[in-house]
FIKOLFI-512373 format. One record per residue (C-alpha): x negated, y, z; residue number from 1. Coordinates in steps of 0.001 Angstrom, whole numbers, plus 500000, padded with zeros to 6 digits. Example, Ala and Ser with C-alpha at 12.3 -4.5 7.8 and 13.67 -1.06 7.14 Angstrom:
# FIKOLFI-512373
<X = 487700&Y = 495500&Z = 507800&n = 1>
<X = 486330&Y = 498940&Z = 507140&n = 2>
# end
This chain:
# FIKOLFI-512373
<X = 416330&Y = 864871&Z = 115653&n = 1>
<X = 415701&Y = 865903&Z = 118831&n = 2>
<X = 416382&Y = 869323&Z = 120489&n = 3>
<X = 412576&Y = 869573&Z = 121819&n = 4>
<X = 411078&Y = 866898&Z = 119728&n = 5>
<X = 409593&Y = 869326&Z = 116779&n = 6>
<X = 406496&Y = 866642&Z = 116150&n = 7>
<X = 407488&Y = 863200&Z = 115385&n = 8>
<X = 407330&Y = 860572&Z = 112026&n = 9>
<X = 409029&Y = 861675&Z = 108695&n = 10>
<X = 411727&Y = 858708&Z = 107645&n = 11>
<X = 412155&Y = 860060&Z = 104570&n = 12>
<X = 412648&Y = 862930&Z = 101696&n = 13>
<X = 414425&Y = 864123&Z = 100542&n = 14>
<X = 422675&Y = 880378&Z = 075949&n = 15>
<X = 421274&Y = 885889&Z = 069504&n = 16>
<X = 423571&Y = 888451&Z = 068783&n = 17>
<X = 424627&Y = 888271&Z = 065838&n = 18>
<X = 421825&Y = 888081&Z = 063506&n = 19>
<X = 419286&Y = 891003&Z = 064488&n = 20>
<X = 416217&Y = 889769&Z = 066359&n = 21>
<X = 415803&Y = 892925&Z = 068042&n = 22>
<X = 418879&Y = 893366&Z = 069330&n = 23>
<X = 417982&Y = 889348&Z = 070764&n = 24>
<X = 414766&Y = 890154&Z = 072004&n = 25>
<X = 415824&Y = 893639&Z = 073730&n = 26>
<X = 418727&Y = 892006&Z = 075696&n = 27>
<X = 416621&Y = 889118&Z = 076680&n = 28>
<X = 413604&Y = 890967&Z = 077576&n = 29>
<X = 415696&Y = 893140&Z = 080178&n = 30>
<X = 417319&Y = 890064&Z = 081422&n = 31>
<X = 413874&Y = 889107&Z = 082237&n = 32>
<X = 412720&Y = 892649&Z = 083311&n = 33>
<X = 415769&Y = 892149&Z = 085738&n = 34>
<X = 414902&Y = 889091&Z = 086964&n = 35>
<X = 411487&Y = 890105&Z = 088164&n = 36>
<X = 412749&Y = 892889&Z = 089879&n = 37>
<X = 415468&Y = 890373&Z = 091798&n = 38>
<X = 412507&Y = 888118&Z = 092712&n = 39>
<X = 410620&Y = 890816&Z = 094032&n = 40>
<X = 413516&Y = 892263&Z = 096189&n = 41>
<X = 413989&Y = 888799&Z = 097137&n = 42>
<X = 410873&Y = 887815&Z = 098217&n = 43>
<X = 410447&Y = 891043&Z = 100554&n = 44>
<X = 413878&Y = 890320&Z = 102597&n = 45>
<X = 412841&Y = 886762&Z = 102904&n = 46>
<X = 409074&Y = 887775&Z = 103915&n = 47>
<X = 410701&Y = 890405&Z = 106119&n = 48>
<X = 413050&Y = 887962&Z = 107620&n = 49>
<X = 410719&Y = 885381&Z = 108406&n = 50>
<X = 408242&Y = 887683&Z = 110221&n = 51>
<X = 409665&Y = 887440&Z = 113288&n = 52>
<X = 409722&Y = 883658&Z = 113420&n = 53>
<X = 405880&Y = 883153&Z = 111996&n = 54>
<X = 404819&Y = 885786&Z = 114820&n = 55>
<X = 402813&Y = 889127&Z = 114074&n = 56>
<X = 399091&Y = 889973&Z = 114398&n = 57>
<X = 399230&Y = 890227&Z = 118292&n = 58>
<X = 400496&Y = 886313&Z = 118894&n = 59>
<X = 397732&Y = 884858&Z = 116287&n = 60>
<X = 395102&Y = 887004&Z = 118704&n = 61>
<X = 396506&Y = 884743&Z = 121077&n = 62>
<X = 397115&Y = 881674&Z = 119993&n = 63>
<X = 392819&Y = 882138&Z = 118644&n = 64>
<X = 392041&Y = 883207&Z = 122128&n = 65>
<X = 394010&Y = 880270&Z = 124161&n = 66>
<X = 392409&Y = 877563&Z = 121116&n = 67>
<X = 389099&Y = 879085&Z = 122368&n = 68>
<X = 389774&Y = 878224&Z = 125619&n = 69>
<X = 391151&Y = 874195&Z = 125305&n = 70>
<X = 389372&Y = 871671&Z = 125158&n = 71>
<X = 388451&Y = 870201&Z = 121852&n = 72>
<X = 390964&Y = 866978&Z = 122497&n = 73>
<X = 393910&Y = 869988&Z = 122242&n = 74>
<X = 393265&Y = 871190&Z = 118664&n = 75>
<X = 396135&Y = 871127&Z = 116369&n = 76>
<X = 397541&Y = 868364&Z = 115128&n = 77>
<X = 399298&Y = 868566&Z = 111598&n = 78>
<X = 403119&Y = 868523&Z = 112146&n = 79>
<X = 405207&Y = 866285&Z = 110355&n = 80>
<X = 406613&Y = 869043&Z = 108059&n = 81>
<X = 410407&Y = 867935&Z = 108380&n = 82>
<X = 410393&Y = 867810&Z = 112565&n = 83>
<X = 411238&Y = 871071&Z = 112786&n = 84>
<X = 412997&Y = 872311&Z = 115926&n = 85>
<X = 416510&Y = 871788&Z = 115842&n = 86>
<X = 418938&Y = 874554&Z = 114268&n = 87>
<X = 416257&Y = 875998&Z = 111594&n = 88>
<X = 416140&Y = 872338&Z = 109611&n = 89>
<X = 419438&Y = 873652&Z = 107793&n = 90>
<X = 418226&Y = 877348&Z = 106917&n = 91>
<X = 414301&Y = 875917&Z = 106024&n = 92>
<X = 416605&Y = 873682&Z = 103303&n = 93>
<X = 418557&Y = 876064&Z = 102229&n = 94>
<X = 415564&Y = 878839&Z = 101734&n = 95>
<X = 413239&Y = 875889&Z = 100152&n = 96>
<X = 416402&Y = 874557&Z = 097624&n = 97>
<X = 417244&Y = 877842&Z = 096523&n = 98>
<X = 413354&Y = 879105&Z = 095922&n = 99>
<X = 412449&Y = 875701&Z = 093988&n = 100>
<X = 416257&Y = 875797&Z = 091900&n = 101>
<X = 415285&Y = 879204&Z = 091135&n = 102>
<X = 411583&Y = 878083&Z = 089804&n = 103>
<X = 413217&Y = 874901&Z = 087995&n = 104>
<X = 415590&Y = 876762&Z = 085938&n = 105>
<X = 414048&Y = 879605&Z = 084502&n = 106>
<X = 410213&Y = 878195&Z = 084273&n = 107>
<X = 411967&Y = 875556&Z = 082250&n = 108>
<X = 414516&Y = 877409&Z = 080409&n = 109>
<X = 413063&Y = 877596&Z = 076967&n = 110>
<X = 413494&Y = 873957&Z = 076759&n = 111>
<X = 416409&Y = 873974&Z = 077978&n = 112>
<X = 418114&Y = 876708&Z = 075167&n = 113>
<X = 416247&Y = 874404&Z = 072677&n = 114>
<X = 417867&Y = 870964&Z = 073921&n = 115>
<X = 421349&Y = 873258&Z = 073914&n = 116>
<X = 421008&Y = 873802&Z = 070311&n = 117>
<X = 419388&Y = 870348&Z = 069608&n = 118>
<X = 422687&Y = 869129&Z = 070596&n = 119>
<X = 424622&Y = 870793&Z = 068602&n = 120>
<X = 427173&Y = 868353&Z = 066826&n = 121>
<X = 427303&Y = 870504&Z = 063432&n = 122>
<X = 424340&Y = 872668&Z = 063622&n = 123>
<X = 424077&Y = 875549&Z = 061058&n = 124>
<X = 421030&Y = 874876&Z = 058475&n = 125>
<X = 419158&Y = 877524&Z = 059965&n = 126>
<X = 418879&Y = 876168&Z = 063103&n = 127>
<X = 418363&Y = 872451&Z = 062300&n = 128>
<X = 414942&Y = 871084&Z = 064032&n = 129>
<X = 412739&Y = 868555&Z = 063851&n = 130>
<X = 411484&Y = 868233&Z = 067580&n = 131>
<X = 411065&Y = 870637&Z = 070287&n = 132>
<X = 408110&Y = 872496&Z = 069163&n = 133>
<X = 409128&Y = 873096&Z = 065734&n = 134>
<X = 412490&Y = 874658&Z = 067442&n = 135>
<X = 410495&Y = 876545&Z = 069818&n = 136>
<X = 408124&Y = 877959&Z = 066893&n = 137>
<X = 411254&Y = 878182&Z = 064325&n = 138>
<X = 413229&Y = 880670&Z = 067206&n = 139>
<X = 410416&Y = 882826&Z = 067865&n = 140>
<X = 409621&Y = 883548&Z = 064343&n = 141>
<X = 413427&Y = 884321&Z = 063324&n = 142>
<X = 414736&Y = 885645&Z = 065924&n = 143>
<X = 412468&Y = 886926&Z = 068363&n = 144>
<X = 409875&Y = 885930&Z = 070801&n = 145>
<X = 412487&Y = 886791&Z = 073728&n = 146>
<X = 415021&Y = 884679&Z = 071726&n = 147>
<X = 414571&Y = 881862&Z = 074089&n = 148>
<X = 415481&Y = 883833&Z = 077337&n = 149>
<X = 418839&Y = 884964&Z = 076750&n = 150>
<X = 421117&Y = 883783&Z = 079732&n = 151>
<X = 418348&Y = 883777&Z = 082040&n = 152>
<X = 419372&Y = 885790&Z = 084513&n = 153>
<X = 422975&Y = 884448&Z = 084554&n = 154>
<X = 420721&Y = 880849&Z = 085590&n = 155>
<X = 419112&Y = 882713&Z = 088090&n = 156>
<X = 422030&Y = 883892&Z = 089580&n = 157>
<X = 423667&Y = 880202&Z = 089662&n = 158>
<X = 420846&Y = 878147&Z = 090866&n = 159>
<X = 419713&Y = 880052&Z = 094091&n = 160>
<X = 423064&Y = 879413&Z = 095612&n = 161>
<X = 423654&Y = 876021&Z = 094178&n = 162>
<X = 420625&Y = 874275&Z = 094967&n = 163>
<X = 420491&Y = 875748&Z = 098630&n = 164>
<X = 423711&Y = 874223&Z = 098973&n = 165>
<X = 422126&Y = 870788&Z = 096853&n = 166>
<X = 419457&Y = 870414&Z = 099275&n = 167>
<X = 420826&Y = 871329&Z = 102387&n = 168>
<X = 423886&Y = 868944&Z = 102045&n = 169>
<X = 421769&Y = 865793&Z = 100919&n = 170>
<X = 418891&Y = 866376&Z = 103816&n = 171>
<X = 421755&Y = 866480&Z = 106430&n = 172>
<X = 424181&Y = 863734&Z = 104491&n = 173>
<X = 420930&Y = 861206&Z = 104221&n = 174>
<X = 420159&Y = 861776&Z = 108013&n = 175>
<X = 423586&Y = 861502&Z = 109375&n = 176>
<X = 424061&Y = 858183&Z = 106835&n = 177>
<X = 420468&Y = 856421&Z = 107323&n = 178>
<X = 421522&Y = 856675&Z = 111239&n = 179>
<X = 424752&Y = 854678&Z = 110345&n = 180>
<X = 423469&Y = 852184&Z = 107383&n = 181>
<X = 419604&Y = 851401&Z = 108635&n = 182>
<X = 418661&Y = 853261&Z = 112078&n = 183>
<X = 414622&Y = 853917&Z = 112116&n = 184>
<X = 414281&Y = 853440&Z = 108365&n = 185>
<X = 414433&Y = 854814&Z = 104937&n = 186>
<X = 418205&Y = 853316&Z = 103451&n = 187>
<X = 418188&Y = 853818&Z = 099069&n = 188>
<X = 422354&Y = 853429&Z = 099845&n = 189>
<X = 422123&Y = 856936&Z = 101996&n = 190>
<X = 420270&Y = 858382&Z = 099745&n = 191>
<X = 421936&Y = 857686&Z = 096736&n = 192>
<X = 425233&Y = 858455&Z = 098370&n = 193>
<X = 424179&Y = 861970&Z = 099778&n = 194>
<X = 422906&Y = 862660&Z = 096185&n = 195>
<X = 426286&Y = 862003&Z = 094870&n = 196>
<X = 428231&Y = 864088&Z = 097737&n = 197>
<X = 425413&Y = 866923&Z = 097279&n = 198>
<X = 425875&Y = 866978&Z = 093220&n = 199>
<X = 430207&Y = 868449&Z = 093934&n = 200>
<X = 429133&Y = 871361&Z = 095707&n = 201>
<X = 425920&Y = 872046&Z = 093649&n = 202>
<X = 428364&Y = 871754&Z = 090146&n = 203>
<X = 431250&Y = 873503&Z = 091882&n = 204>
<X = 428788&Y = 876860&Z = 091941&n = 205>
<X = 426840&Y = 876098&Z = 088659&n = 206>
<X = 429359&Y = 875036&Z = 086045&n = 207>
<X = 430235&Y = 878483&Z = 084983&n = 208>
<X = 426679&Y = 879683&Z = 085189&n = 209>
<X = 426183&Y = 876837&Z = 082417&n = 210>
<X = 429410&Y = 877735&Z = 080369&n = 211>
<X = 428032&Y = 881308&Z = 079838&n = 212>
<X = 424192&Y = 880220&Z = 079489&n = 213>
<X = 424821&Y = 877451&Z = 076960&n = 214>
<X = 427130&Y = 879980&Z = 074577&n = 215>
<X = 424523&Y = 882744&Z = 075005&n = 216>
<X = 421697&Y = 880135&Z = 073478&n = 217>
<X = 423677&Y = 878576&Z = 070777&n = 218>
<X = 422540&Y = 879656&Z = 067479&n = 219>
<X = 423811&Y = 883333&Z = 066194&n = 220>
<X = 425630&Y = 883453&Z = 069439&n = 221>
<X = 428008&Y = 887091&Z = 069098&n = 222>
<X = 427852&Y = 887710&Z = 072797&n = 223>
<X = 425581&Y = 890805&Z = 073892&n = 224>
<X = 425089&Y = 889646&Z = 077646&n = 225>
<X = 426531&Y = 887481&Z = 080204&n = 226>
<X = 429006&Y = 890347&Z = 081174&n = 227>
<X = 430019&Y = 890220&Z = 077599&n = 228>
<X = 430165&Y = 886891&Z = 077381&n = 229>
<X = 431639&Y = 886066&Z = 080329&n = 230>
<X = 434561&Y = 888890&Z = 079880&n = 231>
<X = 435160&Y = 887802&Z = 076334&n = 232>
<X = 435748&Y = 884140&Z = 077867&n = 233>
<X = 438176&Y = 885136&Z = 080458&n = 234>
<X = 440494&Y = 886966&Z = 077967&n = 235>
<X = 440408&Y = 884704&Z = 075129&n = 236>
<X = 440510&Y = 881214&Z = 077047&n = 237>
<X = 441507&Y = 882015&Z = 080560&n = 238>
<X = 439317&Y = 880992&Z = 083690&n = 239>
<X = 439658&Y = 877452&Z = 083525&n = 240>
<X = 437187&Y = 877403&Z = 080563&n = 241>
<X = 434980&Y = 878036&Z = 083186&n = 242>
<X = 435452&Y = 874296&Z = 084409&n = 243>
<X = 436657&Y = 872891&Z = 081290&n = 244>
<X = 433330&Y = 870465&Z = 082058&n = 245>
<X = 433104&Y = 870275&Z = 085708&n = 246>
<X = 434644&Y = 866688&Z = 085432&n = 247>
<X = 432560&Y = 865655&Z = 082604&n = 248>
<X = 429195&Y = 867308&Z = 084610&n = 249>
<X = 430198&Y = 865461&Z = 087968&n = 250>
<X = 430591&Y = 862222&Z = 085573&n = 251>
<X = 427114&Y = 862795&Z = 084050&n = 252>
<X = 425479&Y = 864177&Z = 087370&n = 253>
<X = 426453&Y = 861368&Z = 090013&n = 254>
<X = 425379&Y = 858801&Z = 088486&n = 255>
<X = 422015&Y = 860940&Z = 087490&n = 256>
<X = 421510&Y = 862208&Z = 090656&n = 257>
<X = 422320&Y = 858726&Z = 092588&n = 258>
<X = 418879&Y = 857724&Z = 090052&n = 259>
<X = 417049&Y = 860651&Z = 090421&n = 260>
<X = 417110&Y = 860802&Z = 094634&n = 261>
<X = 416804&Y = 856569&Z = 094504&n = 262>
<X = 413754&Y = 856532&Z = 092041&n = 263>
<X = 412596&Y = 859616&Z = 093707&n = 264>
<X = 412692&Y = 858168&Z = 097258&n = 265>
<X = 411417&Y = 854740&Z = 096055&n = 266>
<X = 408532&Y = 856283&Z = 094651&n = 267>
<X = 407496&Y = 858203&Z = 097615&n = 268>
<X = 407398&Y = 855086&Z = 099618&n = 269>
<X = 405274&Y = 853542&Z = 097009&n = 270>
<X = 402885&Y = 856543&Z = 096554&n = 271>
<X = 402993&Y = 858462&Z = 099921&n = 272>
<X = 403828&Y = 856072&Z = 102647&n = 273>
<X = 403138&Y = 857840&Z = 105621&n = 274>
<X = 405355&Y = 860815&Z = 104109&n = 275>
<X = 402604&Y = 863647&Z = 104459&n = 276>
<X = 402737&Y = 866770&Z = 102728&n = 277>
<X = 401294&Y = 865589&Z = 099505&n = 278>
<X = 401438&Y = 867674&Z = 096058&n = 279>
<X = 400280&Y = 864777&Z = 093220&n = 280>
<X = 402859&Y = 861729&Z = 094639&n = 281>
<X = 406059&Y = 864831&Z = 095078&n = 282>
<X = 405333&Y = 865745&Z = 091535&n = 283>
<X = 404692&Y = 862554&Z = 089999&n = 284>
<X = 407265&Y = 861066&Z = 091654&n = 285>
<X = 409388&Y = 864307&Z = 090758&n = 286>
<X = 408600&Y = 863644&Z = 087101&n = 287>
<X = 408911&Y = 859714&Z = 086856&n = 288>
<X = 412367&Y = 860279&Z = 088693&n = 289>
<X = 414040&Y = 863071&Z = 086271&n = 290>
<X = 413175&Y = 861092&Z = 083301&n = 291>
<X = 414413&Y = 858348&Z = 083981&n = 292>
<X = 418021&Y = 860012&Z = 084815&n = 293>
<X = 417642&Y = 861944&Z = 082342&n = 294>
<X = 417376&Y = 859446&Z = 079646&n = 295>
<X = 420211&Y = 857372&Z = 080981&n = 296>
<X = 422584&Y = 860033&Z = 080868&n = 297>
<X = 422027&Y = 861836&Z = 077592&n = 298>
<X = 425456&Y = 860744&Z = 075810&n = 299>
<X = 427378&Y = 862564&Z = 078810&n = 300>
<X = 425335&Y = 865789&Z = 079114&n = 301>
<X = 426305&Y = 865726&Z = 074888&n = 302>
<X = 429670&Y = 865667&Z = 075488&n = 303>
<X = 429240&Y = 868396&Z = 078585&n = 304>
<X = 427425&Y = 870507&Z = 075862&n = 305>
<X = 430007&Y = 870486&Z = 073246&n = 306>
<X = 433073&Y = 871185&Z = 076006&n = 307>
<X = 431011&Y = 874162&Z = 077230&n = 308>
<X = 430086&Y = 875339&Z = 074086&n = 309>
<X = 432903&Y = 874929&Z = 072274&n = 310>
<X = 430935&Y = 874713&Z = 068998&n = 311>
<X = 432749&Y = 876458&Z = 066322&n = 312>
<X = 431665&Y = 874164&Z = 063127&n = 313>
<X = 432643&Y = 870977&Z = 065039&n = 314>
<X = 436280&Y = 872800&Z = 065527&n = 315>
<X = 436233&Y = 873776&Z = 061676&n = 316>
<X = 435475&Y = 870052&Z = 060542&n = 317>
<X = 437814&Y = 868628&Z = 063832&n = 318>
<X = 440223&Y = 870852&Z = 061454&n = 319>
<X = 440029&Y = 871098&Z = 057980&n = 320>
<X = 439887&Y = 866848&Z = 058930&n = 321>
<X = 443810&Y = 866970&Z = 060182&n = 322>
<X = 446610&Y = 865216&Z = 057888&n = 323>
<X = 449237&Y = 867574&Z = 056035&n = 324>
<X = 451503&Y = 867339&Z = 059137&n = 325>
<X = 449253&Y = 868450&Z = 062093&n = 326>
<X = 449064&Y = 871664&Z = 063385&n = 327>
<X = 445257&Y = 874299&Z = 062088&n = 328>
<X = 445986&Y = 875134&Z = 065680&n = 329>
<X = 445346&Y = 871560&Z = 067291&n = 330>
<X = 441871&Y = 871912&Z = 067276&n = 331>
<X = 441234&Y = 875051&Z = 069084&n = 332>
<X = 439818&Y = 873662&Z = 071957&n = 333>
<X = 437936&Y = 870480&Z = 073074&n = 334>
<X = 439080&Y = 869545&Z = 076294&n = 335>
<X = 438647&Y = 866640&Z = 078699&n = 336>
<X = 435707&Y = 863926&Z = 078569&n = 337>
<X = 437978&Y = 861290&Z = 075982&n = 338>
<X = 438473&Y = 864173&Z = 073784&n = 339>
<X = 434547&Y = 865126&Z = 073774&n = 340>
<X = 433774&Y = 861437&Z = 073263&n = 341>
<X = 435904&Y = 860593&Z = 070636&n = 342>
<X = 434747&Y = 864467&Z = 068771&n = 343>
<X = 431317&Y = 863534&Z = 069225&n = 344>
<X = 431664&Y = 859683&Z = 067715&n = 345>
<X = 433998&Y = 861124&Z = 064641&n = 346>
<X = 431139&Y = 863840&Z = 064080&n = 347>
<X = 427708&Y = 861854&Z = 064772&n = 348>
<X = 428245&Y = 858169&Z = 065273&n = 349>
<X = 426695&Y = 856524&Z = 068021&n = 350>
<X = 423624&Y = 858257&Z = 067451&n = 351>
<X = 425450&Y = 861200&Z = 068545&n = 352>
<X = 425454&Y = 860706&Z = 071574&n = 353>
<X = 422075&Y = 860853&Z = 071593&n = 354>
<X = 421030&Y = 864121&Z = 070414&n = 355>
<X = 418434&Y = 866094&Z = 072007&n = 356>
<X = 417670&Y = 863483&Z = 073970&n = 357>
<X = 413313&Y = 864276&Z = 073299&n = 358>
<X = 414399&Y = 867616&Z = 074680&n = 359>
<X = 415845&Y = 866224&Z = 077350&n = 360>
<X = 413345&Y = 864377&Z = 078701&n = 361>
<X = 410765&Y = 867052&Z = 077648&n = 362>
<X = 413134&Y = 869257&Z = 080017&n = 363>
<X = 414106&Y = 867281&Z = 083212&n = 364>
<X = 410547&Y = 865328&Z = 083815&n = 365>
<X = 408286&Y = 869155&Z = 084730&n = 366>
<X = 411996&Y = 870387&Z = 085896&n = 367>
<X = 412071&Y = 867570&Z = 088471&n = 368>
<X = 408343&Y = 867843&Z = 088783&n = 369>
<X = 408394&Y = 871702&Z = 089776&n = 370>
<X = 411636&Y = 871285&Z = 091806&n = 371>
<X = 410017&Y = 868932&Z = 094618&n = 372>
<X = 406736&Y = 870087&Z = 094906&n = 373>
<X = 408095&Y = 873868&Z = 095481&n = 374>
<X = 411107&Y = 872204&Z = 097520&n = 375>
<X = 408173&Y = 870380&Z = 099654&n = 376>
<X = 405918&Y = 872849&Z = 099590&n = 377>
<X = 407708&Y = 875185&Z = 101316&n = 378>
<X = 409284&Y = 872817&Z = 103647&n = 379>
<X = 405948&Y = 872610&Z = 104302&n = 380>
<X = 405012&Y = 876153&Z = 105041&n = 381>
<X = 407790&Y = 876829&Z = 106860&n = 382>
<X = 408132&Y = 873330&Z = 109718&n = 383>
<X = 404049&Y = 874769&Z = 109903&n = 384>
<X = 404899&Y = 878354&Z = 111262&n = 385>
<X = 407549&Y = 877068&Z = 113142&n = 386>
<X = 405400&Y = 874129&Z = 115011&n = 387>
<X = 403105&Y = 876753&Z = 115442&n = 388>
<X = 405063&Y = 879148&Z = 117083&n = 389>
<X = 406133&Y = 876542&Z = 119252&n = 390>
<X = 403115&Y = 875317&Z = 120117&n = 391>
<X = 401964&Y = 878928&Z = 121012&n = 392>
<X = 405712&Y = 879444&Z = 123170&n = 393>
<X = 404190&Y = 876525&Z = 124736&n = 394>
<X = 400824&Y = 876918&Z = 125979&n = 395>
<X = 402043&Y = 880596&Z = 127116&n = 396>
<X = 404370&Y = 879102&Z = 128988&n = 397>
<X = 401806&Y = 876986&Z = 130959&n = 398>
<X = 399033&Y = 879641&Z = 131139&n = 399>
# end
């Protein structure tokens, strides 16, 4: 991108405690309680921060007064909403990932603590479902209408960070690659690859976000909070339970996220051409894209579940299963993908490996969906002020 060329043709786009529901519903409802308050402190700093660059009541007088004066062949034409000047591309990603990871996670995350139990290899009988809305219905009347929120805030914490870094490292990777593979075009090999390259560093900062979330929705979980939980982790199994599934996420994730950024980016083409700002094709294309990953790589994200979750009944039957000469102790831990594989064949069969999948795909199609249509959106909003501000700079400049 050019240093002064800010208007020009978009190539392409980018876990209850114990068994009290109050107790539940208490620490889950301040978890959300704090949540809103971080969004809200949030949102001013950011607001406050991008003052300056969008210009304050005094430059809009101006830029209405010097419109007034052009001729009508001068009136705005809509930027491309990825030309933005260079230097603020990197920041605009970064702000725009981390506001739409944010959304993704917690508008979602109901579905996402019933999929976590869903999964569960040797589920108690009280939390044994027959789809997602009979698990959503059976957790709010047992345990508490809050029930499915606990770990929420440890997700919000996780996916700011993470997906700034996601979609910051894949809108520079494609670039950089497209420019090498097919100059002047749209290349599915870039942006499959930058997907993959963009999925270490977004895992790297959300593994142990998921280690503590999926444990603080498992079914009578004893944890109180995510400092609780994550303490009680640390001393008992040390901090490489923290990325006891990193390797088995990065197997799962590259190969979903080279689908979900080819399907999404083959869609676009398909739906939106001409790569305008356009709500319907981002979120259909968002929706059609997750799915499809999704489904693909259920048996993985099983195996990631159980190595995160450590699921205590599969350990008592991985156990009281042993011959007379193995060690009670063998079985403490699950660890390594072969060894969550084989667990989850011995306990489920094939079908095993496909457990939750409904709430998977229930989960990942509107979490896809939400994630590029806020990730666009405010893409949008913010290449708009900036080609505006510019534009204003500009016609100063000459008056």
């Amino acid at each position: 991108m050019e240093a002064d060329g800010f208007v020009r043709r978009r190539r392409m786009t980018a876990e209850t405690t114990g068994s009290d529901p109050g107790v539940a519903g208490a620490s889950a409802g301040s978890e959300v309680r704090w949540l809103g308050g971080r969004f809200w402190g949030v949102s001013e700093s950011i607001v406050g921060s991008l003052t300056p660059r969008i210009g304050g009541e005094t430059e809009l007088q101006t830029v209405d007064f010097i419109r007034s004066a052009q001729d009508a062949q001068t009136e705005d034409t809509e930027p491309d909403y990825e030309g933005l000047p260079q230097g603020a591309s990197t920041s605009t990603h970064m702000l725009a990932g981390a506001v739409a990871g944010i959304m993704e996670h917690c508008i979602m995350f109901p579905i996402d603590c019933v999929k976590t139990r869903m999964q569960s290899l040797q589920p108690d009988p009280a939390a044994r479902y027959r789809n997602v809305m009979d698990a959503l219905r059976r957790i709010v009347a047992t345990e508490g209408v809050w029930r499915p929120m606990r770990g929420l805030n440890a997700t919000a914490v996780g996916a700011g960070p993470a997906h700034a870094l996601y979609f910051a490292s894949y809108e520079k990777l494609k670039k950089t690659l497209s420019d090498v593979i097919h100059p002047g075009a749209n290349s599915h090999l870039a942006n499959g690859t930058a997907g993959c390259v963009a999925t270490l560093l977004h895992d790297a900062v959300m593994n142990p976000t998921e280690v503590v979330k999926q444990r603080m929705q498992m079914y009578n979980s004893p944890y109180r909070g995510v400092m609780d939980c994550v303490r009680a982790v640390w001393q008992k199994e040390g901090p490489a339970a923290f990325y006891r599934s990193y390797t088995t996420q990065l197997t799962m994730n590259v190969p979903f996220q080279a689908l979900h950024f080819m399907t999404y980016e083959y869609l676009q083409e398909l739906l939106n051409p001409h790569r305008q700002y356009n709500p319907s094709s981002h979120m259909l294309s968002g929706a059609l894209a997750g799915a499809i990953a999704a489904s693909t790589t259920t048996p993985l994200d099983v195996c990631k579940t159980l190595l995160n979750t450590q699921e205590s009944l599969a350990l008592s039957s991985l156990s009281s299963g042993q011959g007379p000469g193995q060690s009670q102790g063998a079985h403490r831990h699950i660890s390594g993908l072969a060894h969550a594989f084989r667990t989850v064949y011995r306990l489920g069969g094939l079908k095993g490996f496909f457990k939750g999948v409904q709430a998977r795909i229930i989960y990942q199609m509107p979490s896809t969906a939400i994630s590029w249509s806020v990730y666009e959106f405010f893409k949008y909003g913010l290449t708009k002020h900036q080609h505006n501000k510019r534009r204003t700079q500009h016609m100063e400049a000459e008056i």
